[in-house]
ZAMI-448709 format. One record per residue (C-alpha): x, y, z; residue number from 1. Coordinates in Angstrom, 1 decimal. Each point is the difference from the previous one (the first is absolute). Layout:
BEGIN
+--------+--------+--------+------+
!      u !      v !      w ! resi !
+--------+--------+--------+------+
!      X !      Y !      Z !  NUM !
...
+--------+--------+--------+------+
END
This chain:
BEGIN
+--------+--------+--------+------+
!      u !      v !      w ! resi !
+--------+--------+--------+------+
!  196.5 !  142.7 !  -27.6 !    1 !
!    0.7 !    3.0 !    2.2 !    2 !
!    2.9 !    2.5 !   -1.5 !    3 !
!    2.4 !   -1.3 !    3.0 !    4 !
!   -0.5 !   -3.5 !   -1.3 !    5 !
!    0.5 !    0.7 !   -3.5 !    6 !
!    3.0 !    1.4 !    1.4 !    7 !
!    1.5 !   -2.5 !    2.0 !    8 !
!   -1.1 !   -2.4 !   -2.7 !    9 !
!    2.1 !    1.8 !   -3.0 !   10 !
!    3.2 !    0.4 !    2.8 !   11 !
!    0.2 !   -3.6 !    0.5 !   12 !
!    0.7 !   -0.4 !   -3.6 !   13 !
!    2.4 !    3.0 !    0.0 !   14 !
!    1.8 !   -0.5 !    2.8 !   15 !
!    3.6 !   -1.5 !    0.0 !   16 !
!    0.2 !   -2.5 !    3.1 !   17 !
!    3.0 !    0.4 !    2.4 !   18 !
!   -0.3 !   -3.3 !    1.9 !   19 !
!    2.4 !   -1.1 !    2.6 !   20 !
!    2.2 !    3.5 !   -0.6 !   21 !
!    1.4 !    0.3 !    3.4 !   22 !
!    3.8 !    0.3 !   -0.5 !   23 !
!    2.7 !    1.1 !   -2.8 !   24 !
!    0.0 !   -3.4 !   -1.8 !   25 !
!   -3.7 !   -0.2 !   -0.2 !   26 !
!    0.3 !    3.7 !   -1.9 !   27 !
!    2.7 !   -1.3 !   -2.1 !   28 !
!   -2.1 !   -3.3 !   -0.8 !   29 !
!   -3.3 !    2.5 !   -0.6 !   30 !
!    1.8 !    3.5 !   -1.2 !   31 !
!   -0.8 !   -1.2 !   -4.0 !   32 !
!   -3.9 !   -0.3 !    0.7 !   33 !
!    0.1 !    3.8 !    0.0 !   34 !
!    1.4 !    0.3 !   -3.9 !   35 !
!   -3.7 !   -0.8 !   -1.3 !   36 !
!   -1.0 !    3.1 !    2.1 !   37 !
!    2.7 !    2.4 !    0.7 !   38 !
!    1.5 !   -0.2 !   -3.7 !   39 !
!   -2.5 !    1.9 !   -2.3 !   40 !
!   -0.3 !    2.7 !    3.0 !   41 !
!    4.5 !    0.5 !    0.3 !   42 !
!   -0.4 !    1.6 !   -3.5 !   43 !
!    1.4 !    3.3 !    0.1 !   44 !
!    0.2 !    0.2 !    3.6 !   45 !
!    3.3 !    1.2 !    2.3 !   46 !
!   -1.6 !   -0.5 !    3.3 !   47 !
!   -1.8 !   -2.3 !    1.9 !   48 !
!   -1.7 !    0.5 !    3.2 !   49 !
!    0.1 !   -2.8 !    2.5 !   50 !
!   -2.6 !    1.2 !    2.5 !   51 !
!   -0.4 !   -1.6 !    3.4 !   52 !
!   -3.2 !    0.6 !    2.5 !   53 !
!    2.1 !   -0.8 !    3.0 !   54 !
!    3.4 !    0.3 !    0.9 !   55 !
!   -0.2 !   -2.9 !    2.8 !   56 !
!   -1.6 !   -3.2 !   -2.1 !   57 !
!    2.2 !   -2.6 !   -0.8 !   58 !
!   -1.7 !   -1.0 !   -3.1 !   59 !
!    2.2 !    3.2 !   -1.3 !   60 !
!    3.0 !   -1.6 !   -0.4 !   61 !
!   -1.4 !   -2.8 !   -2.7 !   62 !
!   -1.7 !    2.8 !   -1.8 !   63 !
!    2.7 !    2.0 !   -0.6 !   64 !
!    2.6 !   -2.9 !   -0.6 !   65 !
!   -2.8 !   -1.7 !   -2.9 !   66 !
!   -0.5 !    3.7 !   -1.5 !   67 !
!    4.2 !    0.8 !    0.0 !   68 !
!    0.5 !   -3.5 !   -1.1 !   69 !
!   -2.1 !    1.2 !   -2.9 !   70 !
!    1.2 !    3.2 !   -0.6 !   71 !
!    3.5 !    0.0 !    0.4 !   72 !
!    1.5 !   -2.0 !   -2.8 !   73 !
!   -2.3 !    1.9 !   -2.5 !   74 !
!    2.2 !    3.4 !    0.8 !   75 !
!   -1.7 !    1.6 !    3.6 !   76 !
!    3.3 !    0.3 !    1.2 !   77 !
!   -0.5 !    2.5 !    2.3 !   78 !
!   -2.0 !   -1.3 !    3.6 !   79 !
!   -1.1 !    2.8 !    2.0 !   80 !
!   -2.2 !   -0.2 !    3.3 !   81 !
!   -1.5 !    2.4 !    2.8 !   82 !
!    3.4 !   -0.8 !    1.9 !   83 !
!    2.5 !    2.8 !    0.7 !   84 !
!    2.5 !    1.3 !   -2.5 !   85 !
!    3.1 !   -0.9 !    1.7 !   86 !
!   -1.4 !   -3.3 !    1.9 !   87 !
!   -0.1 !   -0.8 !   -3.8 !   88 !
!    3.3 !    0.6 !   -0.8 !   89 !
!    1.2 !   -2.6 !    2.4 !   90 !
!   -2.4 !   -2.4 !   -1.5 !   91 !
!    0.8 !    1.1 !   -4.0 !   92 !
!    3.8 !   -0.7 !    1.3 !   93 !
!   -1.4 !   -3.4 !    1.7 !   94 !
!   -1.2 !   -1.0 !   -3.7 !   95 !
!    3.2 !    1.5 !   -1.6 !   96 !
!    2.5 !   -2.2 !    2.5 !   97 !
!   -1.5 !   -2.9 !    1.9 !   98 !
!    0.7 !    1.5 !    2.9 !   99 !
!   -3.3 !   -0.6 !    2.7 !  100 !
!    2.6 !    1.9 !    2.8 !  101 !
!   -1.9 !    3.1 !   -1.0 !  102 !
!   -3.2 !   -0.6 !    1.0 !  103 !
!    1.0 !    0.7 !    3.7 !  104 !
!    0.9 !    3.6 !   -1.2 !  105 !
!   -3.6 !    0.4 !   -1.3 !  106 !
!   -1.9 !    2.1 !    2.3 !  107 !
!   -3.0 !   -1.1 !   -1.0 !  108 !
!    0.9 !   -3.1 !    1.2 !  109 !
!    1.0 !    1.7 !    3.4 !  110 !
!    3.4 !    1.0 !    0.4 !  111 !
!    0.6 !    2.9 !    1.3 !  112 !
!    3.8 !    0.8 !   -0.4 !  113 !
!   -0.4 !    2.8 !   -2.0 !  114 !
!   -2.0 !    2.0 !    3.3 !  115 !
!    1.6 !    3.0 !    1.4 !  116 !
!    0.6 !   -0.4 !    3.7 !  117 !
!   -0.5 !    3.3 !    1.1 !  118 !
!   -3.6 !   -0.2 !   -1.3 !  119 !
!   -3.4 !   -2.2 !   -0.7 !  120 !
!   -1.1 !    0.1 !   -3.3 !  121 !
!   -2.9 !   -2.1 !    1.3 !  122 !
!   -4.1 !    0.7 !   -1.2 !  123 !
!   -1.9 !    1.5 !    2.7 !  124 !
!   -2.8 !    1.5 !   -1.0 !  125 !
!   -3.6 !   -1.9 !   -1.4 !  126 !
!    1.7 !   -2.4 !   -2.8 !  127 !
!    2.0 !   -1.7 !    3.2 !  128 !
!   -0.6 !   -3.4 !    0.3 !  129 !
!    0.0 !   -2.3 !    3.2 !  130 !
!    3.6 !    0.2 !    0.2 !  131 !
!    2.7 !   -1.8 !   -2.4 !  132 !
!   -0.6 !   -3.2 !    1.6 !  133 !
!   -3.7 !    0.2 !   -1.8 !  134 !
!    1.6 !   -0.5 !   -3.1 !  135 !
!    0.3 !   -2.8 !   -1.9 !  136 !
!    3.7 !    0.9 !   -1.0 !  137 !
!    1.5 !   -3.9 !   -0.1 !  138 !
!   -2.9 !   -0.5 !   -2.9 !  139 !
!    0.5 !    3.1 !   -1.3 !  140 !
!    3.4 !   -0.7 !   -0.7 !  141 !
!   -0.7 !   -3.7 !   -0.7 !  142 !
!   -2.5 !    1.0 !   -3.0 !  143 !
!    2.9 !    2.2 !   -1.3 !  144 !
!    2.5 !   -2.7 !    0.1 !  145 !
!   -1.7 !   -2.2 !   -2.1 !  146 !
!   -1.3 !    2.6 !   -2.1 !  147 !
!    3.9 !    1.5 !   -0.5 !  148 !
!    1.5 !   -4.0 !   -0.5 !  149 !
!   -2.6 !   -0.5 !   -2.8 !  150 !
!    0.8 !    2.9 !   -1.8 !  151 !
!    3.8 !   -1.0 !    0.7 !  152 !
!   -0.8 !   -3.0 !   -1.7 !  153 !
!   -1.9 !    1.2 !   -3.1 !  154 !
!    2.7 !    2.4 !   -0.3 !  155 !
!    3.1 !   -2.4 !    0.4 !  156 !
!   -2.0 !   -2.5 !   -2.8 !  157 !
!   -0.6 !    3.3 !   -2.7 !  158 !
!    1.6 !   -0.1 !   -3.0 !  159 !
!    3.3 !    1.5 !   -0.6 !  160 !
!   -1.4 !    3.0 !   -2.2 !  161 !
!   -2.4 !    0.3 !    2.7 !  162 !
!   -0.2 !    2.9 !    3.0 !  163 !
!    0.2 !   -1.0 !    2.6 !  164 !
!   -2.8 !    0.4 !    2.6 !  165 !
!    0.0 !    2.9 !    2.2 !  166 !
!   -2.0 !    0.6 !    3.2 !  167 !
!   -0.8 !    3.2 !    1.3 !  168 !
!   -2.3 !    1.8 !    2.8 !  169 !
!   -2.0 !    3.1 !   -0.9 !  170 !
!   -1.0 !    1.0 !    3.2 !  171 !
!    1.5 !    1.9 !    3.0 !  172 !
!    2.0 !   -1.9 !    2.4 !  173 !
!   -1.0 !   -1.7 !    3.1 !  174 !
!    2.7 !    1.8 !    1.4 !  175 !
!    0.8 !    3.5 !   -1.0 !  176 !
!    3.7 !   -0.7 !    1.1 !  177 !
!    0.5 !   -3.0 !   -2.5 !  178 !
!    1.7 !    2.3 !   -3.0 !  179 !
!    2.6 !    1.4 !    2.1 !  180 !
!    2.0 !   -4.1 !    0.0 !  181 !
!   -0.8 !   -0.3 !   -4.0 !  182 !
!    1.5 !    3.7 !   -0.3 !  183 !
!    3.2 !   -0.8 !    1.9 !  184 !
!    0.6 !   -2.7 !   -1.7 !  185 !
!   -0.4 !    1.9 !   -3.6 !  186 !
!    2.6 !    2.5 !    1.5 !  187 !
!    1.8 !   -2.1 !    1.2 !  188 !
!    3.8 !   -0.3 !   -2.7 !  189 !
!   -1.8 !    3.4 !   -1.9 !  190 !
!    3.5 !    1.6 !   -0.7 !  191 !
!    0.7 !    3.2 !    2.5 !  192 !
!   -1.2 !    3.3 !   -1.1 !  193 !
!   -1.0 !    3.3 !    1.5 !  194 !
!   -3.4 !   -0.1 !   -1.2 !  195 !
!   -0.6 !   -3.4 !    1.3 !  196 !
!    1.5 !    0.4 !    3.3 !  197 !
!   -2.7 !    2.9 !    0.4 !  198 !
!   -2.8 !   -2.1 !   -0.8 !  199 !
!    1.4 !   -2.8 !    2.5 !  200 !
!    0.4 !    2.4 !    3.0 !  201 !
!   -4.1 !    1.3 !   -1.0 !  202 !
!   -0.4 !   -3.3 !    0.1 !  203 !
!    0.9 !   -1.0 !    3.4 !  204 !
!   -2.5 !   -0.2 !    2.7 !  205 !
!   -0.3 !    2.8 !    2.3 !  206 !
!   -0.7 !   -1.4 !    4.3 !  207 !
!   -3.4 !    0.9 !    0.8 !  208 !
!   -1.6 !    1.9 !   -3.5 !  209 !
!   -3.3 !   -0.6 !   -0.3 !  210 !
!   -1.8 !   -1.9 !   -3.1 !  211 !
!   -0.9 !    3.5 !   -1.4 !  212 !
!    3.9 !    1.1 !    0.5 !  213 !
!    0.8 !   -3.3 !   -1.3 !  214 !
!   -1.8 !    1.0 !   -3.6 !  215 !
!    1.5 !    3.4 !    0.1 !  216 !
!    3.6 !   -1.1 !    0.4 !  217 !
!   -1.0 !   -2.7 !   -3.3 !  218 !
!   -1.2 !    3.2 !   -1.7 !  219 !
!    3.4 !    1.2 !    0.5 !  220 !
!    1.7 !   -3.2 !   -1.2 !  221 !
!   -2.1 !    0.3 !   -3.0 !  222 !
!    1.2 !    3.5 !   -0.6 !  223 !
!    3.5 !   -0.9 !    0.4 !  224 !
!    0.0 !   -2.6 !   -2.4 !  225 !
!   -1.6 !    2.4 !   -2.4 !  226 !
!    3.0 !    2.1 !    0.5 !  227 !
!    2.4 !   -2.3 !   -0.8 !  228 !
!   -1.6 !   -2.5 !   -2.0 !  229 !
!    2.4 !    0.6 !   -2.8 !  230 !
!    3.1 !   -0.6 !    2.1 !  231 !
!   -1.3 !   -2.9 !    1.2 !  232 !
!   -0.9 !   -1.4 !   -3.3 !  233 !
!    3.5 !    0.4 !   -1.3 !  234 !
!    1.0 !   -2.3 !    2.5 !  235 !
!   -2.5 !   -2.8 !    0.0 !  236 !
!   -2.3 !    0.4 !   -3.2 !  237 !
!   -3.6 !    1.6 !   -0.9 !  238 !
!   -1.8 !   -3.4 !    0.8 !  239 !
!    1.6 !   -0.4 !    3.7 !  240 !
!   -0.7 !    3.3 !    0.7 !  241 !
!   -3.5 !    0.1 !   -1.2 !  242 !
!   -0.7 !   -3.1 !    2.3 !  243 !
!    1.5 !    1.5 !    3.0 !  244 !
!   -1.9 !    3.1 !    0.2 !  245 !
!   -3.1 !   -1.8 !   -0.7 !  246 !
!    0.6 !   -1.9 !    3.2 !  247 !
!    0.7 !    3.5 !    1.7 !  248 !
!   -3.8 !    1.0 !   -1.5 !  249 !
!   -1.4 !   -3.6 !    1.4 !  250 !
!    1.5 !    0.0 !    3.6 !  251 !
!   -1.2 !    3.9 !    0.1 !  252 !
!   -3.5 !   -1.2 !   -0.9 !  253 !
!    0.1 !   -2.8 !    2.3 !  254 !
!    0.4 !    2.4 !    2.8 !  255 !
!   -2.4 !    2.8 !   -1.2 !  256 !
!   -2.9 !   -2.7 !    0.1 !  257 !
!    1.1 !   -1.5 !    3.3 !  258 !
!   -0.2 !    3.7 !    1.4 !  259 !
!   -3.1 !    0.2 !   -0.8 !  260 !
!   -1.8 !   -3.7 !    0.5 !  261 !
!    1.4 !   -0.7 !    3.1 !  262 !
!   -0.8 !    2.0 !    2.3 !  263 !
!   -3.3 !    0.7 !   -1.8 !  264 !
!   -2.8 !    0.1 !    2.4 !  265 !
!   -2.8 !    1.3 !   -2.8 !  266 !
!   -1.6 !   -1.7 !   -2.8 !  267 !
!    0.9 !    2.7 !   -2.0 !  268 !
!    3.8 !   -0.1 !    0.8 !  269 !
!    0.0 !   -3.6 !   -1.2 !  270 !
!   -1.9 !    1.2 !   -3.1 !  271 !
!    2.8 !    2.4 !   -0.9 !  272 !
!    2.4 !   -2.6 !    1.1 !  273 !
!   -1.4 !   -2.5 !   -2.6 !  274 !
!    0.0 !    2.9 !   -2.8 !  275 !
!    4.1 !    0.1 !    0.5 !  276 !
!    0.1 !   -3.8 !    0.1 !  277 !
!   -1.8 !   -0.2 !   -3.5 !  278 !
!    2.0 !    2.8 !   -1.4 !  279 !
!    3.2 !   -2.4 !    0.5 !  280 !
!   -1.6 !   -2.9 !   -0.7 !  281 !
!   -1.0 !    1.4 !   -3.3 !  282 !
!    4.3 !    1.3 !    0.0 !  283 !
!    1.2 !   -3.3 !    0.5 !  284 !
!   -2.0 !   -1.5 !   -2.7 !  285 !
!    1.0 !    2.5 !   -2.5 !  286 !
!    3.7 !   -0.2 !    0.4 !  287 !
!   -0.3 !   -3.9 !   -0.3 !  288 !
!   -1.7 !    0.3 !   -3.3 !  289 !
!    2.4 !    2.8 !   -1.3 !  290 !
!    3.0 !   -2.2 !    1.1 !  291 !
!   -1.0 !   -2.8 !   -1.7 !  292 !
!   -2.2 !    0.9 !   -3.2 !  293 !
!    0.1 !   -3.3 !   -2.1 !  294 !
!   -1.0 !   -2.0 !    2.9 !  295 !
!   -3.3 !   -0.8 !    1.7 !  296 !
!   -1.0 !    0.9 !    2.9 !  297 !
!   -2.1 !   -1.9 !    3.4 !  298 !
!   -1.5 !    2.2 !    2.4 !  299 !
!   -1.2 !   -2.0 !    3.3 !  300 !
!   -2.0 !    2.1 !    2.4 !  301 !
!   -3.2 !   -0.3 !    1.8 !  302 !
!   -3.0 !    0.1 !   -2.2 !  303 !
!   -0.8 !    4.0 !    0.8 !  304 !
!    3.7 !    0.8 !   -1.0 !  305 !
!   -0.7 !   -1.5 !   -3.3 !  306 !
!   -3.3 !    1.6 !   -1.0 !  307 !
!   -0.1 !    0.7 !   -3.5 !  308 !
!   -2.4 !    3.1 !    1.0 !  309 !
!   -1.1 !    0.7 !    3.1 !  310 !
!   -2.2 !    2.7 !   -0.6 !  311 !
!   -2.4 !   -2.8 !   -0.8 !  312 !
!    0.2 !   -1.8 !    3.7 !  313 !
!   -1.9 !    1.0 !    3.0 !  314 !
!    2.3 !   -1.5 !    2.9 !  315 !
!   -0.3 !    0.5 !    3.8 !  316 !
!    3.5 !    1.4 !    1.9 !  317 !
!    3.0 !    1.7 !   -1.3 !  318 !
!    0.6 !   -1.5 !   -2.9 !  319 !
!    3.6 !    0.6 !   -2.2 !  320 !
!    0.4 !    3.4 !   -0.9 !  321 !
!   -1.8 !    1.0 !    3.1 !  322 !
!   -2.7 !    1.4 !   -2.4 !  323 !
!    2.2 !    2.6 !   -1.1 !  324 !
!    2.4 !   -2.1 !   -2.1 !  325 !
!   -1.0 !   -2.3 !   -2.9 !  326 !
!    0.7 !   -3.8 !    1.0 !  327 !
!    3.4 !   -0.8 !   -1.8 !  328 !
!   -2.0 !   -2.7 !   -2.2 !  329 !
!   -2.0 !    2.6 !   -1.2 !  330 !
!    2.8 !    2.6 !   -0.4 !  331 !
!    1.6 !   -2.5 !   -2.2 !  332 !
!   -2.7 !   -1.0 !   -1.9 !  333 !
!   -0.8 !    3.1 !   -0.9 !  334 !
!    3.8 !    0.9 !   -0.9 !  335 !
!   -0.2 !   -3.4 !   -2.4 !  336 !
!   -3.1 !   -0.5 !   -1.1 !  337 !
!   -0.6 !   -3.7 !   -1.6 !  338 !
!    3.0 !   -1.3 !    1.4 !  339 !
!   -0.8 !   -0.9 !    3.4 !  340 !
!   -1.3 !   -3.5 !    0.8 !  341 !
!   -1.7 !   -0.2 !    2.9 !  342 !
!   -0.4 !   -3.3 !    2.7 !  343 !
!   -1.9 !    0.3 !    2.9 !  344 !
!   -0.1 !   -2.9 !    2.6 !  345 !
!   -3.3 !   -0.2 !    2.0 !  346 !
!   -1.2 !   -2.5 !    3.0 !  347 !
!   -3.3 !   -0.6 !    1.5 !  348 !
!    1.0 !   -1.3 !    3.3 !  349 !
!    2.7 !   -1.5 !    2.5 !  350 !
!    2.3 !    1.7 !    2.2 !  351 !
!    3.3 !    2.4 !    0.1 !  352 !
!    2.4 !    0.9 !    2.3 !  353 !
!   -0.7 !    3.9 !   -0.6 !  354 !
!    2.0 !    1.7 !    3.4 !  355 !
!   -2.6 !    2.7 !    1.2 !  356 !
!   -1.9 !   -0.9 !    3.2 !  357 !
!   -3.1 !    1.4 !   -0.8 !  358 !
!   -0.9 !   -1.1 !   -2.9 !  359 !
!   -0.7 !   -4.1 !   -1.6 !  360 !
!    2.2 !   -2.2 !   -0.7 !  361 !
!   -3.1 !   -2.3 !   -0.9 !  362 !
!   -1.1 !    0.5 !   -3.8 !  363 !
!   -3.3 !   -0.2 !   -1.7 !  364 !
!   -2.2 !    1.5 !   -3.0 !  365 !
!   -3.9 !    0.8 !    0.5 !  366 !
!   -2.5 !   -1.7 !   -1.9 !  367 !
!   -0.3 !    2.4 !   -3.0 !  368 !
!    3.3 !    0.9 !    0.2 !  369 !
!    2.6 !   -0.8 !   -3.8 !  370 !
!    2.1 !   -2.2 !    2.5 !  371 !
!   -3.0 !   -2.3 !    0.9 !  372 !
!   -1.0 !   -0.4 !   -3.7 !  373 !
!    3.4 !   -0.6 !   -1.2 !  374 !
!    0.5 !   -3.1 !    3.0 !  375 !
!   -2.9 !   -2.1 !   -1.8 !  376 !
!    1.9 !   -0.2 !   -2.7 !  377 !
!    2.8 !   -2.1 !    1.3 !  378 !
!    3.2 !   -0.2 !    2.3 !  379 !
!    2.7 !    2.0 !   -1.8 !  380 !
!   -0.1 !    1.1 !   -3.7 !  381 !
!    0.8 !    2.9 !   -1.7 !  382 !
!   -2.9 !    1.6 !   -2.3 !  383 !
!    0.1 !    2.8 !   -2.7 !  384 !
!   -1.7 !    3.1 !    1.3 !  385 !
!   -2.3 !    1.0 !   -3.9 !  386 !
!   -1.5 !   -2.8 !   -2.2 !  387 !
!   -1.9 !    1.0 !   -3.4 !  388 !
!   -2.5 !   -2.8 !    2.1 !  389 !
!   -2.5 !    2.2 !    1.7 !  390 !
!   -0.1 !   -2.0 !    3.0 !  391 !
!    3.0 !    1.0 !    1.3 !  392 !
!   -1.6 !    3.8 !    0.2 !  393 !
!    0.1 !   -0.7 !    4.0 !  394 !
!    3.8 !    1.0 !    0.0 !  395 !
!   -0.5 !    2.9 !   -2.2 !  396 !
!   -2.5 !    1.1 !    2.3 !  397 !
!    0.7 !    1.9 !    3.7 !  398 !
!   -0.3 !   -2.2 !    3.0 !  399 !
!    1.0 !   -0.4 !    3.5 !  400 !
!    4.4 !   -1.4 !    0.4 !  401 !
!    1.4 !   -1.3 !    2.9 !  402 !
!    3.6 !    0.2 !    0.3 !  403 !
!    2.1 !    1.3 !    3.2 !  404 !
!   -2.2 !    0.1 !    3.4 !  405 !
!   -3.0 !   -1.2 !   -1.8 !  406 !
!   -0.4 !    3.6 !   -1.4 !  407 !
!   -2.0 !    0.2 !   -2.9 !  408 !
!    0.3 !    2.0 !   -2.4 !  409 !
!   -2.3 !    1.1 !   -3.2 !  410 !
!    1.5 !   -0.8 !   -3.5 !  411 !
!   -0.4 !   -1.4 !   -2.9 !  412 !
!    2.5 !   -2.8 !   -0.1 !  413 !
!    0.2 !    0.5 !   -4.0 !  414 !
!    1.3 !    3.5 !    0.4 !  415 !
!    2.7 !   -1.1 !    1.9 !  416 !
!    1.6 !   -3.4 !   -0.7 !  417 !
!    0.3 !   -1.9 !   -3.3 !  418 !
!    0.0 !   -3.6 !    1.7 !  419 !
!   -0.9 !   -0.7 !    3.5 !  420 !
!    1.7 !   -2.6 !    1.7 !  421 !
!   -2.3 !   -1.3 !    3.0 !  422 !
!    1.0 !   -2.5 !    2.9 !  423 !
!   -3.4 !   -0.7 !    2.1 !  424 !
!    1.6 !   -0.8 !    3.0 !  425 !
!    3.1 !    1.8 !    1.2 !  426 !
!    2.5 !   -0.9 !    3.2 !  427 !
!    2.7 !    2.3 !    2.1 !  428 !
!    3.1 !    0.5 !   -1.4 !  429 !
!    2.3 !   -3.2 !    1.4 !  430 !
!    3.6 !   -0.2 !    0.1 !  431 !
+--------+--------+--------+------+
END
């Protein structure tokens, strides 16, 4: 028997079958096959990657609702995803209230009432798609909405003692603008006060500044704040005033990487672009886990995001970090090591609905490739990554993955992921 035999031969017995997982009462029917599997490896662990290979699958969706179904009663509390940080406000508030009214405020989902009019905050340089009509925004936003009502649910049916659940994006915003709205309404009834009528008038936007004035004038609402931090924590406590001027830092960020990406018209100005985005990736993460430290935390990203270490992956592109800035998975790993559980989803073939005109939307793995020996295994299951058997070496080994594009990357899948979770034939995202 040839080593990929013996292989596919042990993972048949391994695997955990997903059959017929296509919607949220499927993973609610299949989420307990996982305690066999995922339950000896949650031990001492605060995070867990949920890893995606492709943002535009619709396969997605079951995945993560069977893994939060999961993992959210036992204590991850905390859902974050490669979303922007105050897009996810509206959606934390959406789980907190019931009210789906805020998802037309997302920009991610398109809306665009937080744009200045006296300027286009629009990317021009190489990471500019077709054009906005290229992307699949109404399944975009459809995933989200069933992703956001199932956590609603899991979080209305918790028990009394319980957290609830809280969603948050660690990732800049799809529109730099977006923090100005979640600002103004934090401002808005803050009781009058010299110090914070300064900060309001920095605040306000000035006709015609440039993106690089833009930052500058946020430097200088940052400073002003420092100045009369004290005042202004007198008159609406340390914890209000600690959230505020983090939003200040976030919408400053936002901007200082849109500066940069773009217009960018170099590889290497994306790479520098992606170095900032990691850095405040790697931010966002680590004010969630210092907010809420008894709780568990679920980090959902693309798989490259959620690396455990990258130094071990030879990948074609730009990658996160721009190769100047750790991947945030592996930032975090490293900052808690043995307490990160890591999930990555993998495909072999199928389609996506991916927006750039140049490259497929038509997946597939070469012969060779870990994909292709993972889809004669089954349909959908999910598989842990190490075995004391000896024939499950080939994941532990380095090999070809195909995620994104049908780029493949060298890695050993073992150095990365504790479980993969495969679907052998994936489908655009639908609404």
């Amino acid at each position: 028997m040839s080593r990929h035999d013996a292989f596919v031969a042990w993972a048949r017995t391994a695997a955990i079958p997903f059959p017929d997982l296509d919607d949220d009462a499927d993973a609610e029917r299949l989420a307990p096959l996982l305690e066999p599997l995922l339950g000896p490896l949650l031990a001492g662990k605060r995070v867990a990657y949920l890893g995606e290979p492709d943002h535009w699958i619709e396969q997605k969706t079951a995945y993560h609702s069977v893994f939060l179904r999961y993992l959210c009663p036992r204590g991850w509390s905390c859902v974050g995803e490669e979303f922007g940080w105050f897009d996810g406000k509206l959606i934390d508030l959406y789980i907190e209230t019931g009210d789906e009214s805020l998802f037309e405020r997302v920009a991610m989902f398109g809306y665009k009432g937080a744009e200045r009019p006296d300027r286009s905050d629009q990317i021009t340089g190489l990471l500019k798609a077709a054009g906005e009509d290229a992307y699949p925004t109404a399944a975009f936003r459809a995933h989200h909405l069933r992703l956001a009502r199932t956590l609603r649910a899991m979080s209305q049916a918790r028990a009394t003692s319980s957290p609830r659940i809280r969603y948050f994006g660690f990732d800049v915003d799809a529109s730099p603008n977006s923090g100005y709205e979640h600002i103004g309404e934090s401002l808005r009834g803050a009781p009058a006060s010299a110090g914070l009528a300064e900060v309001r008038a920095r605040l306000e936007r000035v006709p015609g500044e440039s993106m690089q004035d833009e930052v500058r004038r946020l430097d200088g609402v940052l400073a002003a704040f420092d100045t009369h931090r004290p005042e202004i924590e007198d008159g609406m406590g340390t914890a209000w005033a600690d959230e505020l001027r983090y939003s200040f830092e976030a919408l400053r960020d936002n901007f200082d990487y849109a500066r940069v990406v773009y217009p960018a018209t170099s590889w290497d100005t994306v790479a520098e672009g992606m170095a900032m985005r990691e850095h405040l990736m790697q931010r966002h993460v680590r004010r969630v886990l210092d907010q809420h430290p008894g709780e568990g935390v679920v980090l959902m990203a693309h798989n490259m995001h959620l690396t455990k270490d990258d130094t071990r992956i030879r990948a074609p592109g730009i990658g996160p970090g721009g190769g100047k800035e750790r991947a945030v998975g592996t930032w975090l790993n490293h900052q808690l090591p043995e307490q990160v559980l890591s999930v990555w989803m993998l495909f072999e073939r199928g389609r996506d609905n991916q927006p750039f005109p140049d490259l497929p939307t038509k997946l597939s793995s070469p012969p060779g490739s870990v994909n292709a020996l993972l889809g004669q295994v089954g349909d959908a299951f999910a598989l842990p990554t190490r075995s004391q058997d000896k024939r499950a070496n080939a994941l532990s080994s380095t090999g070809d993955i195909v995620m994104l594009y049908n780029q493949a990357s060298r890695l050993a899948l073992a150095d990365q992921a504790d479980v993969v979770f495969f679907v052998r034939e994936v489908s655009p995202l639908r609404f």
